[in-house]
N, C-alpha and C positions, 0 to 999 in steps of 0.2 A: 510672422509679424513683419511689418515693412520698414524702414527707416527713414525718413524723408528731412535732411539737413539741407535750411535755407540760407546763403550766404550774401553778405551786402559784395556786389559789383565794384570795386576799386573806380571802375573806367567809368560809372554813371547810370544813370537809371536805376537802381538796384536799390534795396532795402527801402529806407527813411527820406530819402533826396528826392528831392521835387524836379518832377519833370514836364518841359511846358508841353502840352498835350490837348486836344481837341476836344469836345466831348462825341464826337462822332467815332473819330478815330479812336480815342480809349475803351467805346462799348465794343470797336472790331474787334481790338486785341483781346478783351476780353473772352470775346466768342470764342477766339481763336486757341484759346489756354484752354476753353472749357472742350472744347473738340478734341486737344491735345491728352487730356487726362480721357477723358470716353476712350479712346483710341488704345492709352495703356494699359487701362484698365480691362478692355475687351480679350486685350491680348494677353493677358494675366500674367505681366512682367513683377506685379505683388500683388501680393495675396491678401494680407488687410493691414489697418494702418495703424502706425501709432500712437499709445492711450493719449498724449499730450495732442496729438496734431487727428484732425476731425476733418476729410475733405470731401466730406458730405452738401457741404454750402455749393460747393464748387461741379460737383459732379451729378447735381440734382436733374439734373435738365442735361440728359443724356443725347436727348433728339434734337438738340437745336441745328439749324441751320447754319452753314456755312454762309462766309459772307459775303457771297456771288445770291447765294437763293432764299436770304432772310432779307432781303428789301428794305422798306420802311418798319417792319414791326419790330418792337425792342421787345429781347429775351428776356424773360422774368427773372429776378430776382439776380441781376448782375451788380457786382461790385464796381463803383465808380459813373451810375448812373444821372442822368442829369439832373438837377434838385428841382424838387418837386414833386415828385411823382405819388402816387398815393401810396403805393404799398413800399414799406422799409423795408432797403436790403441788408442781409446777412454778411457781416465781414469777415470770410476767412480766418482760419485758425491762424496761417503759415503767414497773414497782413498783420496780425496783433504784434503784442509789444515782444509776449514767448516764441523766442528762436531757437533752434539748436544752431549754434555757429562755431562749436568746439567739440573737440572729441574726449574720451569717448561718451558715445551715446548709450545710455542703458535704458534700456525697452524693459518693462516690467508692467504688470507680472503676465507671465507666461506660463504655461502649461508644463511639467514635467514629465516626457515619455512623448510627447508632441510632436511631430516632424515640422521644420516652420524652412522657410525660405525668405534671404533677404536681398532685398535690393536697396539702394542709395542713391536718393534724387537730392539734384543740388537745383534751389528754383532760384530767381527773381521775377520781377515785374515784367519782363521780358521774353524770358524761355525758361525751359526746362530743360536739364540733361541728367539721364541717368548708367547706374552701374549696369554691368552685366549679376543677369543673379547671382547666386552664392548655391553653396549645395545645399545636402538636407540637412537642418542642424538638429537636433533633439537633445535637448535642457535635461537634466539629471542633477537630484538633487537630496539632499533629506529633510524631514520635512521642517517648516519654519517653528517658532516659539508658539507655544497656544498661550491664551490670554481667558482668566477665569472669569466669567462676568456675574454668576450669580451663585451661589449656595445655603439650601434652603433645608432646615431639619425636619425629622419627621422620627415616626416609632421606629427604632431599631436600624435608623437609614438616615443617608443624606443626599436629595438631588443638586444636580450641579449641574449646569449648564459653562458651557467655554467656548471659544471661541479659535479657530486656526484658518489662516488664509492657504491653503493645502489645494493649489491646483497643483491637479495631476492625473494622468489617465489611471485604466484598470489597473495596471500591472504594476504602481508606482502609489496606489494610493496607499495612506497610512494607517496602520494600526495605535490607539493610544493606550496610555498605562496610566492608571489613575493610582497614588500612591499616600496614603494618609498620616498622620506625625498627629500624636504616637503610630508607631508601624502597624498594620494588620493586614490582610489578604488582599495581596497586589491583585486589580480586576486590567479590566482587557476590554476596550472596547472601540466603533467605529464610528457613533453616535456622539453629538456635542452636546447631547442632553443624556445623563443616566444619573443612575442608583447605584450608592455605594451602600450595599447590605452588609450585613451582620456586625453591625457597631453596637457598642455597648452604650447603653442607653444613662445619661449625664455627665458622659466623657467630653472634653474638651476635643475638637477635632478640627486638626486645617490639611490642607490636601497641595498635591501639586501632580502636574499633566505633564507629559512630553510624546512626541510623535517618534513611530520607528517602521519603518517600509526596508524595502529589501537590496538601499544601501548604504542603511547606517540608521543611527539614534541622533534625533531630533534634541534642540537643549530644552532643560527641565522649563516650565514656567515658575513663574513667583506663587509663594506661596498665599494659598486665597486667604482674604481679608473679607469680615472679620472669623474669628474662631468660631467653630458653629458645633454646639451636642445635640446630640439626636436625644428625644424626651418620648416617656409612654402617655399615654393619655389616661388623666387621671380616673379613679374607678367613679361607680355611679354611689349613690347615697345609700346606703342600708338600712338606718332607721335613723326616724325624729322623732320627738316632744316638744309639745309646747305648754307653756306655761302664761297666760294673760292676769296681768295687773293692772292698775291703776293709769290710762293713760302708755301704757306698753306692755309689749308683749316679748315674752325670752325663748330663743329656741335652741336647743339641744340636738345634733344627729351624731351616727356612726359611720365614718366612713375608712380609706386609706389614706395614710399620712401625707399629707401633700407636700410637706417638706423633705418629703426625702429625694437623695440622687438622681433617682430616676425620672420622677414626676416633675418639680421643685414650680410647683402651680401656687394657687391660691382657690379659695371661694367667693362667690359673689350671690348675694342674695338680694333680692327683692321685690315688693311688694307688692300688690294690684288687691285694689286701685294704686297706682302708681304715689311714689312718696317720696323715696331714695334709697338709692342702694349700695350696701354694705360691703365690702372689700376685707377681709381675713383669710389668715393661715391658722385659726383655733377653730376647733371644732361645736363653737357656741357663740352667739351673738344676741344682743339685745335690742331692739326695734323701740325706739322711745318719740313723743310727738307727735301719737293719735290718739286717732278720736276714741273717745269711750262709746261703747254700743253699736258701733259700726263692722261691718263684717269686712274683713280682711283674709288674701291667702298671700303665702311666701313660695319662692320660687330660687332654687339653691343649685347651683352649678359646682364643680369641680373644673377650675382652668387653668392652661398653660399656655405656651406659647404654642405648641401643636395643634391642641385642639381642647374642647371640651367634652365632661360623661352629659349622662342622659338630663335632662330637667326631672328634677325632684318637684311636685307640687303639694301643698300640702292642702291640711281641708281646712275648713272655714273658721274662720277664731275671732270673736271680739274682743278689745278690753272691758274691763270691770271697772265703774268708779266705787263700788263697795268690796273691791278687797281692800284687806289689813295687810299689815306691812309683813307682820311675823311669820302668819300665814303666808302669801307671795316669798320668803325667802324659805321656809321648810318645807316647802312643794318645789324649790327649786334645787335645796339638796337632795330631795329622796329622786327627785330626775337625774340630776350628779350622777348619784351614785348606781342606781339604774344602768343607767348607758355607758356607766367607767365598766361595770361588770361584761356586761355584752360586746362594749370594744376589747377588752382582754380575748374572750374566746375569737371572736371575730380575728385578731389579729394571730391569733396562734393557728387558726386554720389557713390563714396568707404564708404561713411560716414553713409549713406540713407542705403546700405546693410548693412552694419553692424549691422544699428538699428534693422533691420529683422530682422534679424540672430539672434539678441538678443532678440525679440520678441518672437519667435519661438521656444528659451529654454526656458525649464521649468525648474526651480527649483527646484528639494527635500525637503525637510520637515528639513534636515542635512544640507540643502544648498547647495549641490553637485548640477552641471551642468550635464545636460543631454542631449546628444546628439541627432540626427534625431535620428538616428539608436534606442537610447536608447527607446524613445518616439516613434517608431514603435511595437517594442515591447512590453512597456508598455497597446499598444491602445489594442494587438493581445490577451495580458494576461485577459485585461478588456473584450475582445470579449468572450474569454473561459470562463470567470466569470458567467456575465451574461445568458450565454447556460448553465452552469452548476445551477444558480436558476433558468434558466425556466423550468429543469430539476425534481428540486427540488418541486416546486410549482405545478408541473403534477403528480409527487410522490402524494404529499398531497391531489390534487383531488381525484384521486382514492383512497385514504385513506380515504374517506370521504366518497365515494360514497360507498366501502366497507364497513364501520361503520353503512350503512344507511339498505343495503341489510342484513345485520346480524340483525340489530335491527326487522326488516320484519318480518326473520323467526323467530326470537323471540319470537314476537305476535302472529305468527300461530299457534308455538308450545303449544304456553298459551292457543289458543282457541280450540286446539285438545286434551288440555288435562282437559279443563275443560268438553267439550263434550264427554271424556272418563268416566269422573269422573261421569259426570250424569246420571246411570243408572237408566232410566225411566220403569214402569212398562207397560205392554201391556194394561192393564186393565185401568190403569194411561191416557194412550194415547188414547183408549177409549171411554172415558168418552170427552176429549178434544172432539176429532170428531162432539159426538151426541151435546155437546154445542155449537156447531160452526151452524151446521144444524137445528138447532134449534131455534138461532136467525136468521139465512135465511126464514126458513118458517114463526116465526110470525112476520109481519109486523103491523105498524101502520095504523088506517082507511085512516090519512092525505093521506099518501105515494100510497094507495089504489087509490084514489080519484085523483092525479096528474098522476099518471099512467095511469087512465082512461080519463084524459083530454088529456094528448100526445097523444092518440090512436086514438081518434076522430079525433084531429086534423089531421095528418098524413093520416087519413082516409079521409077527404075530396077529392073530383075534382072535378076542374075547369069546368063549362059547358061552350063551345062556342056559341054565338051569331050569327047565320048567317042570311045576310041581302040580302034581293032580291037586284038582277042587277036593275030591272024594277022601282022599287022602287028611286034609286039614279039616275036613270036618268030625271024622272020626277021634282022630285027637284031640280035637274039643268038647267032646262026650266024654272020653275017657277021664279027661281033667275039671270037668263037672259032677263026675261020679267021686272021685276023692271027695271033691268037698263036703 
């Protein structure tokens, strides 16, 4: 950012003080200023200018000529030109009534993590003189106050949009903390529009923002205005009756309580052909000041400030001018009673989910409510857990099996170096031999004498016996002749 302080001249000509002047010669000097900025500008003694002072008027007309080789033609759009002219000139920022003529000067807003360079020009009407530059400076900061602008509820949520003037490069920009009273699950975000989830639906809720980068926490902002609950959107209609009399018609449905915490809506019903329409929180209404014999249908919403359930249509109904009065009221108790019946079970089965629903949560350890979503998550984190020790526990096998194969050569090593160690003599080795063959050759007489029984034995065969045919048949005559 550049700084450019303009000072009034003590000695004359400077600032606000009239100077008697030509209008020839005031368009030179002119030129001659606008030459002077091209020039510094070229040479980039500053880099750009500040938010107050604009000297784009002055340096528009980069190419102008010098006032040896601009002759007669006059430079466009110079300050101090002779009156008349058709096109209007532009007056300088640094000619207006805003000066810097005091110190210090604060340049704002600027970049934080920015490297910026300043220089210091001091003008009048006459010259320019400036600083030498300055080094690199780079602003460091935490971030400023954010400012809440809107907060809008929704089912189980609330968007919020804010506001923070957070210049700053990558490495400096802010993280925010959205923080809601009563307290619930500090979020985290970089975005000036989000969702604050998992609010409990007809809770009063106000919030407050602060910015944190990496040096330091930014201050809280105010707390947003007004108080805003997040609401469910009311259910759709589950059943009607209708009931037509004399000039009106009464309708009966079932639905979910719309006064409760949650909801805290109303109904609106109305009619077509169009008539007027009805505004309650009771689950029955009377449509009075039609026509008789005319066909009519009703049309019944469930609303809140969220939103609205499905359109309920009904079917086609006329009044009667021949119902009786008695009649019209005993058809509107046995409808009563009817739909008080069927709202009973209907709300006992809202009751049974819920208990689910509250089965289903789990708790925190803080006591905080966990949502499905949360509890998906959770399960997904436990899944990566466990892959990560089986992970772990296949590491350790092979650490093991490793530890086993080293301990191996270990022992090998031990036995090659005791086998090195023993240098045995030939003579040594020897001598082993002839005692080795030596108890081979002498044996015992025993071992002599069992060696010589295997041998025999092994040495035997078997003779065959062979028996005359003649023989065996004779003896089987003899022993035929008994019988």
């Amino acid at each position: 950012a550049g700084a450019a302080a303009g000072k009034n001249s003590r000695s004359g000509g400077g600032g606000n003080m009239a100077v008697p002047m030509t209008a020839g010669s005031f368009r030179k000097k002119s030129v001659l200023t606008m030459n002077r900025l091209a020039s510094v500008r070229s040479k980039g003694t500053f880099s750009t200018v500040l938010s107050k002072i604009d000297l784009s008027a002055i340096t528009a007309n980069t190419d102008a000529p010098d006032e040896k080789s601009s002759g007669s033609d006059k430079p466009p759009n110079v300050f101090g030109a002779a009156d008349g002219d058709e096109e209007e000139d532009e007056i300088p920022e640094y000619k207006r009534k805003i000066r810097y003529t005091s110190l210090p000067i604060i340049i704002s807003p600027v970049i934080n993590g920015e490297e910026y360079i300043l220089k210091v020009v001091a003008r009048n009407y006459t010259a320019l003189k400036g600083s030498n530059t300055s080094d690199f400076v780079i602003p460091r900061g935490v971030p400023p106050k954010p400012k809440i602008s809107t907060v809008k509820g929704s089912e189980g949520e609330i968007k919020i949009a804010f506001e923070c003037d957070d210049y700053s490069t990558l490495e400096y920009r802010a993280m925010y903390e959205v923080v809601s009273e009563p307290k619930s699950v500090k979020t985290k975000t970089r975005r000036f529009n989000m969702k604050f989830r998992n609010l409990d639906n007809g809770e009063n809720y106000a919030f407050r923002i602060r910015g944190v980068n990496d040096l330091g926490k930014g201050p809280w902002s105010e707390l947003s205005v007004p108080v805003v609950k997040p609401l469910k959107i009311p259910s759709n209609i589950q059943e009607l009756r209708m009931v037509p009399g004399n000039e009106e018609v009464s309708l009966y449905w079932v639905a979910d309580d719309v006064t409760k915490k949650q909801y805290d809506g109303w109904f609106e019903i109305s009619t077509r052909p169009f008539t007027y329409t009805v505004i309650t929180r009771r689950q029955q209404v009377t449509f009075k000041g039609l026509v008789n014999d005319q066909v009519y249908r009703f049309k019944i919403y469930a609303v809140n400030i969220v939103g609205k359930s499905n359109k309920h249509e009904t079917q086609e109904i006329k009044p009667k001018a021949n119902m009786k009065e008695k009649l019209y009221q005993t058809l509107q108790r046995k409808t009563q009673l009817t739909l008080n019946e069927f709202r009973q079970n209907y709300y006992q089965q809202i009751a049974e989910k819920e208990k689910k629903t509250k089965r289903e949560l789990n708790v925190n350890k803080k006591g905080k409510i966990i949502n499905a979503q949360q509890q998906i998550a959770e399960q997904l984190e436990k899944a990566k857990n466990k892959e990560k020790e089986k992970e772990k526990d296949k590491e350790k096998k092979k650490d093991k099996k490793k530890k086993k194969k080293d301990k191996k050569e270990k022992k090998k090593d031990k036995l090659k170096k005791k086998k090195s160690k023993m240098n045995l003599d030939l003579s040594g080795f020897a001598a082993m031999i002839e005692k080795q063959q030596s108890k081979e050759t002498t044996k015992s007489p025993k071992k002599d004498a069992m060696m010589k029984a295997k041998e025999a034995l092994f040495s035997r065969k078997r003779h065959t016996s062979i028996m005359d045919v003649t023989r065996v048949d004779n003896f089987a005559n003899v022993f035929r002749k008994r019988k």
